[in-house]
C-alpha positions in Angstrom: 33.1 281.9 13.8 31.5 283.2 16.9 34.8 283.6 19.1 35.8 285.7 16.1 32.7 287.8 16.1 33.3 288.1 19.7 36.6 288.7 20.4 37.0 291.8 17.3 33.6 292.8 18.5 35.6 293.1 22.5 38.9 295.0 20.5 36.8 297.4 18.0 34.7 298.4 21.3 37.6 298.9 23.6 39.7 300.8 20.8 36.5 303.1 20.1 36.8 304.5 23.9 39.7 306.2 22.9 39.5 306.8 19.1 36.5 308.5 18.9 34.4 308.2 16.0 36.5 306.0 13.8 34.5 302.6 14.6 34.5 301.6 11.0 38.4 302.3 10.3 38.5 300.5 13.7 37.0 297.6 12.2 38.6 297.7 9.1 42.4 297.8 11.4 41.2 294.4 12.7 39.8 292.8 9.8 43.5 293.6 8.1 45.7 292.2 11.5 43.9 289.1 11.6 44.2 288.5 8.0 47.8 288.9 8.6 48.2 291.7 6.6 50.1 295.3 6.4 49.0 298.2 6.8 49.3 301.8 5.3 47.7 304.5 7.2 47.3 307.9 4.6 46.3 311.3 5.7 47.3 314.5 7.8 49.1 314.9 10.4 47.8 315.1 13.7 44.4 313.1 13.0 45.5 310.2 15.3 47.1 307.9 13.0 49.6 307.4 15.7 47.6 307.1 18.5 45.1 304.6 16.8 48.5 302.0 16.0 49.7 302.4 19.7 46.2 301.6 21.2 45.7 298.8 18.7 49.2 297.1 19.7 48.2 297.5 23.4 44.9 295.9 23.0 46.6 292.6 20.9 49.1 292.0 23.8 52.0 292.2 21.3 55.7 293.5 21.2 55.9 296.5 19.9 58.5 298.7 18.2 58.1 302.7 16.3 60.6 303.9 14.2 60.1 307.9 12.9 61.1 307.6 9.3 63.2 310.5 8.3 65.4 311.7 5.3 68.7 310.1 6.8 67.2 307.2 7.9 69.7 304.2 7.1 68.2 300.7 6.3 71.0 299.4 8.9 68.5 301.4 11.4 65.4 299.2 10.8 67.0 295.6 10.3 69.8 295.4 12.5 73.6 295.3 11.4 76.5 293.1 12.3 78.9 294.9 15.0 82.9 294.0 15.2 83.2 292.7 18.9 86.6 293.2 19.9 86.6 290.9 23.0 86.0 288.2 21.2 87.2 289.1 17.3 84.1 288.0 15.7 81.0 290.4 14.8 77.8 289.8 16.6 74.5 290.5 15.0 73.1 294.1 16.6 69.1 293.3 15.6 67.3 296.1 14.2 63.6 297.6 15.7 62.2 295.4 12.9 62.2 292.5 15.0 59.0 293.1 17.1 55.3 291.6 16.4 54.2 295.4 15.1 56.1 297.5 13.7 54.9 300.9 13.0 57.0 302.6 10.3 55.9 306.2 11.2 55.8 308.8 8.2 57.0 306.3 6.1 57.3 308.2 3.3 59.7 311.2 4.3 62.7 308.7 3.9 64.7 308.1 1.0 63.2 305.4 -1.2 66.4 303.0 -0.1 65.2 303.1 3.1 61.7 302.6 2.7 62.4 299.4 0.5 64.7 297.7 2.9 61.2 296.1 4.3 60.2 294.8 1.3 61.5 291.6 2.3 60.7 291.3 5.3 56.5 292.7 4.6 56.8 289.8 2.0 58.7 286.6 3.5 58.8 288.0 7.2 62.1 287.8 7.1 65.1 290.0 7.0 68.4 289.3 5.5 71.9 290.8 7.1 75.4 290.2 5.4 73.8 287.3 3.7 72.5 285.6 6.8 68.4 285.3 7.1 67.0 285.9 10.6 62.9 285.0 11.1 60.4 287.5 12.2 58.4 286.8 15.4 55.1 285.9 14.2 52.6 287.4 13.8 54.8 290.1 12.0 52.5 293.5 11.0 54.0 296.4 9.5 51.7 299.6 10.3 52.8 302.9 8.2 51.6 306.6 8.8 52.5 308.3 5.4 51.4 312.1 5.0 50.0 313.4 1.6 53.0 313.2 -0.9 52.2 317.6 -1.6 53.5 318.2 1.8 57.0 319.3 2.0 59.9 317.0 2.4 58.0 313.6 1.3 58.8 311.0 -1.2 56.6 308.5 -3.4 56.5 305.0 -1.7 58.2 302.1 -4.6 55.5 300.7 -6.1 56.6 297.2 -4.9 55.9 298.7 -1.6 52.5 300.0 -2.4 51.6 296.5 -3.2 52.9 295.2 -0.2 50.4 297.0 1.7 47.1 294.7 2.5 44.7 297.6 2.9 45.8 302.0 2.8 43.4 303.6 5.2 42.3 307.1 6.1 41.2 308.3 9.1 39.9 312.2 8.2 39.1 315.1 10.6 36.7 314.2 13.6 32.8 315.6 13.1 32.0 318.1 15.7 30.4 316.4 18.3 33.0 313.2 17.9 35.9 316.0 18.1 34.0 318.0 21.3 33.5 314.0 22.8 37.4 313.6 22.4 38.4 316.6 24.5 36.0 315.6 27.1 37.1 311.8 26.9 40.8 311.9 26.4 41.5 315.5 26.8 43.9 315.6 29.8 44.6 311.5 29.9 47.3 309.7 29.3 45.8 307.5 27.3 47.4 304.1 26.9 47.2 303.6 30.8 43.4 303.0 30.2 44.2 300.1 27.6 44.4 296.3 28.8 45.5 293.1 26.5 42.7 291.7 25.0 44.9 289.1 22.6 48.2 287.9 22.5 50.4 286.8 19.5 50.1 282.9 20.0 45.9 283.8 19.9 46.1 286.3 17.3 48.1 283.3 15.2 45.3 280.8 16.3 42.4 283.1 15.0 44.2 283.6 12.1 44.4 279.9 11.2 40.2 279.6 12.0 39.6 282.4 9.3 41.2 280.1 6.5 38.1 277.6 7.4 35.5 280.2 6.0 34.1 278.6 3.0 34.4 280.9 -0.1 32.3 279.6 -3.5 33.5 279.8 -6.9 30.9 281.8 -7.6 32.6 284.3 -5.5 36.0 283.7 -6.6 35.1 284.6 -10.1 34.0 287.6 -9.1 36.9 288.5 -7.2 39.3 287.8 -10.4 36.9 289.7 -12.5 37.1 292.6 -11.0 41.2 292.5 -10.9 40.9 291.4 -14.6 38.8 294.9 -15.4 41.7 296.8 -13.9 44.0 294.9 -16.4 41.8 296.1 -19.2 40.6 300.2 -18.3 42.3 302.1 -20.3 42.0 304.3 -17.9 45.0 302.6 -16.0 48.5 302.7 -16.4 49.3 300.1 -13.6 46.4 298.0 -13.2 45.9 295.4 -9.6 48.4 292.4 -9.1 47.8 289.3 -8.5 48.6 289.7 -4.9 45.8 292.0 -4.7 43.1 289.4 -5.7 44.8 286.9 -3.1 44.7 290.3 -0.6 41.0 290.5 -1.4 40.4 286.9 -1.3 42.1 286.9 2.6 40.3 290.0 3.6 36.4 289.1 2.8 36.9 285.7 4.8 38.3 287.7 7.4 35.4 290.2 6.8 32.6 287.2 7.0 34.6 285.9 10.1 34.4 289.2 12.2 30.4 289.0 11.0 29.7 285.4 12.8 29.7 283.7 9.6 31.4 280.9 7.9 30.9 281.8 4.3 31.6 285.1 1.9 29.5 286.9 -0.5 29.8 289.3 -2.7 28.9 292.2 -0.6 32.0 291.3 1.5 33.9 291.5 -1.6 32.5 294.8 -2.5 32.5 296.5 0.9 36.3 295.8 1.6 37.6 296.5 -2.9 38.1 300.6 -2.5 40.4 299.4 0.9 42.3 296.7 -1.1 42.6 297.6 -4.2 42.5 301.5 -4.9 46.2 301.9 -4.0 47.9 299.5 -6.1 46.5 301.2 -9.0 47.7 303.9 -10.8 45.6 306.3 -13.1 47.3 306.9 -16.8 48.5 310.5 -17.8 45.4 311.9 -19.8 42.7 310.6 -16.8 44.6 311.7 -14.6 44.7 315.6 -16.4 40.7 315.0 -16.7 40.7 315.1 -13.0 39.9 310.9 -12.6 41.4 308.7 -9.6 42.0 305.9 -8.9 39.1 304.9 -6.5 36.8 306.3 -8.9 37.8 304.3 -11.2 37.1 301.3 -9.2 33.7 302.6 -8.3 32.8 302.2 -11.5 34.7 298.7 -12.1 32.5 297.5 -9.0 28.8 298.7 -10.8 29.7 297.3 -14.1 31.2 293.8 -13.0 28.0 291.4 -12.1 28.4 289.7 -8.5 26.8 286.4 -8.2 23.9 285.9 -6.0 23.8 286.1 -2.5 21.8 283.0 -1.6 23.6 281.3 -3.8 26.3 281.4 -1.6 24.9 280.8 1.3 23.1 277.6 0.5 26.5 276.4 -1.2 27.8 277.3 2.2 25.5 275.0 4.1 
């Protein structure tokens, strides 16, 4: 797993020139593209959500499309629609933005939830479906969402089919002092994509994906992993408790995780370093919690202490 370890260690680096102060989120972006998964980026505006998806689609060499989600929004504008052509009396298929390697879905949330679902299918079978005809997505096919808290004005819940969708929800937060004084002196006056070269491309990104699968995960670890979705099934605490797509999400990303670290096996402290980021969003507290001021990744804070991991070494001499 050393090209791995190499190659995120090359993006993370090259990213953090510009994105100042966000190495971890930084890693995290990474970790969740080459585990081949979407997503969700949740916080203010203005804290760089934007800027950190544009850079990180430079840096991986891939096509890249942006649509600004807003209230009349169609789902005709993100798949593509079929056009009558005159000339020739038939209708030819007008493809949508959605056909790109990254696609960043930008404030997601202020269109109607009709809009926001019409990439359900294509986040889950990367694939979209006009007038009854399927068309492939290129591969790899990310979807990368800004969303701004659902208290600002003229914003809308995301369908919780959606939410689950979504491989990890991130936020980014306001810059510390000295990072935000750093920016200004970095980035201040620069356009800043000019500075950013190709470090991947999507035939590579594909390949690395495929090595990740190769990381050895023990039962041991497994376990775990279904343990702590299974505690979500039973808080009370909980109205909507995780999937099972979000035990294979965490599954994916702590292999990815051990990958990006040089090694060839997971253990439980990749498992619990990467839950809050997989899992917090695709629960949902119950009514009377909720009132008592509890959320959702506190609730999961306290899954994590009272679940018993296995054993480290374990692992690691199963590994061998």
């Amino acid at each position: 797993m050393r090209e791995i370890e190499e190659i995120a260690g090359q993006i993370i680096d090259d990213v953090s020139k510009i994105v100042i102060g966000k190495r971890e989120q930084i890693k995290l972006v990474v970790m969740a593209i080459l585990s081949g998964g979407h997503i969700l980026f949740d916080d203010l505006p203005g804290v760089g959500k934007t800027t950190l998806v544009k850079v990180i689609s430079r840096v991986m060499g891939c096509s890249f499309s942006r649509v600004q989600f807003t209230p009349d929004l169609l789902p005709s504008d993100i798949i593509g629609m079929n056009v009558f052509n005159q000339k020739s009396g038939e209708f030819n298929m007008r493809p949508g933005p959605i056909l790109t390697h990254i696609f960043l879905a930008d404030e997601i949330n202020r269109a109607l939830p009709r809009t926001q679902s019409a990439l359900l299918e294509a986040m889950e079978e990367l694939q979209i479906t006009v007038d009854g005809v399927t068309y492939p997505l290129p591969a790899p096919f990310l979807v990368l969402a800004t969303q701004n808290p659902v208290e600002m004005e003229s914003t809308f819940h995301l369908p919780v089919a959606q939410m689950d969708r979504f491989f990890i929800r991130l936020s980014l937060g306001y810059p510390s002092h000295d990072d935000e004084v750093e920016m200004l002196r970095v980035v201040g006056d620069e356009q800043i994509l000019t500075w950013v070269a190709p470090l991947l491309n999507a035939e590579k990104i594909s390949e690395l994906q495929v090595k990740i699968r190769d990381v050895f995960i023990s039962d041991g670890v497994l376990h775990y992993i279904v343990s702590l979705v299974e505690a979500t099934r039973q808080s009370e605490l909980l109205r909507l408790p995780v999937s099972p797509r979000g035990s294979r999400s965490l599954y994916r990303a702590s292999k990815a995780w051990a990958a990006m670290a040089g090694r060839n096996y997971v253990t439980p402290d990749d498992v619990k370093a990467l839950a809050p980021y997989v899992l917090s969003h695709r629960m949902a507290v119950a009514g009377e919690a909720r009132l008592n001021g509890k959320q959702a990744a506190d609730i999961l804070q306290e899954i994590l202490a009272g679940v018993a991991a296995p054993a480290a070494k374990e692992e690691i001499l199963r590994a061998k």
